[in-house]
C-alpha positions in Angstrom: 82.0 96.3 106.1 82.6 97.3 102.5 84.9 99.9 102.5 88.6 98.7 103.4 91.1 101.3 105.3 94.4 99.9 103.8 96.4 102.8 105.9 98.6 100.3 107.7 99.8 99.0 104.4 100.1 102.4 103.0 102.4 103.3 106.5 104.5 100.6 106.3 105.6 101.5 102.4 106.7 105.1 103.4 107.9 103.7 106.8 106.4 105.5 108.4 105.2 105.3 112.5 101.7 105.8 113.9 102.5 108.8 115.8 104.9 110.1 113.1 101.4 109.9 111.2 99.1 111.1 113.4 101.2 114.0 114.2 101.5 115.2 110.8 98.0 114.8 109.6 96.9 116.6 112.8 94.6 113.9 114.5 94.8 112.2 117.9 96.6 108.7 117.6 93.4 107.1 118.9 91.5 108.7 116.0 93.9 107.2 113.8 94.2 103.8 115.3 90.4 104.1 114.9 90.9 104.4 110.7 94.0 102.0 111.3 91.5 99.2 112.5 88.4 99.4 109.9 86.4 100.7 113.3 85.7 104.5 111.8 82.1 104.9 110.6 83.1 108.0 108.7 86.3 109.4 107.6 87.1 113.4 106.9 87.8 115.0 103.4 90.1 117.1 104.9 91.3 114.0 107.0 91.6 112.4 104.2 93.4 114.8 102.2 95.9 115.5 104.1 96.8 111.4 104.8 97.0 111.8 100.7 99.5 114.2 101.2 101.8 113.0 104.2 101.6 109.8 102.3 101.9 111.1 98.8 99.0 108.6 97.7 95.9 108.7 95.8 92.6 107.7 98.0 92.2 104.7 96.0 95.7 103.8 97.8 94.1 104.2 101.0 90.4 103.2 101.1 89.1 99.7 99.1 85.7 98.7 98.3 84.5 95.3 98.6 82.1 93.2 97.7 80.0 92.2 100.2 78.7 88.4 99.8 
């Protein structure tokens, strides 16, 4: 896939936990494990905004595109 979810690297700077995460961003912990793994065909603006916030991050921090060879 092109599009890289860098949310685990992201979590660990602001130390924060999975459920501590999905709690505040107000999605199920499966859903986020889901982003977590690169397994989400689709992601939220709203979902997405509000990681931004509980984060205090840019997108860019978050999601990564890549080349595909």
């Amino acid at each position: 896939m092109a599009i890289i979810v860098n949310l685990d690297v992201m979590m660990a700077k602001r130390k924060i936990s999975a459920g501590e995460l999905s709690d505040a961003v107000g999605i199920t912990p499966a859903n986020l494990s889901i982003l977590k793994n690169n397994k989400a065909k689709a992601v939220r603006f709203s979902t997405l905004c509000r990681l931004c916030e509980v984060l205090d991050c840019q997108p860019g921090d978050i999601l990564e595109y890549r080349k595909e060879d």
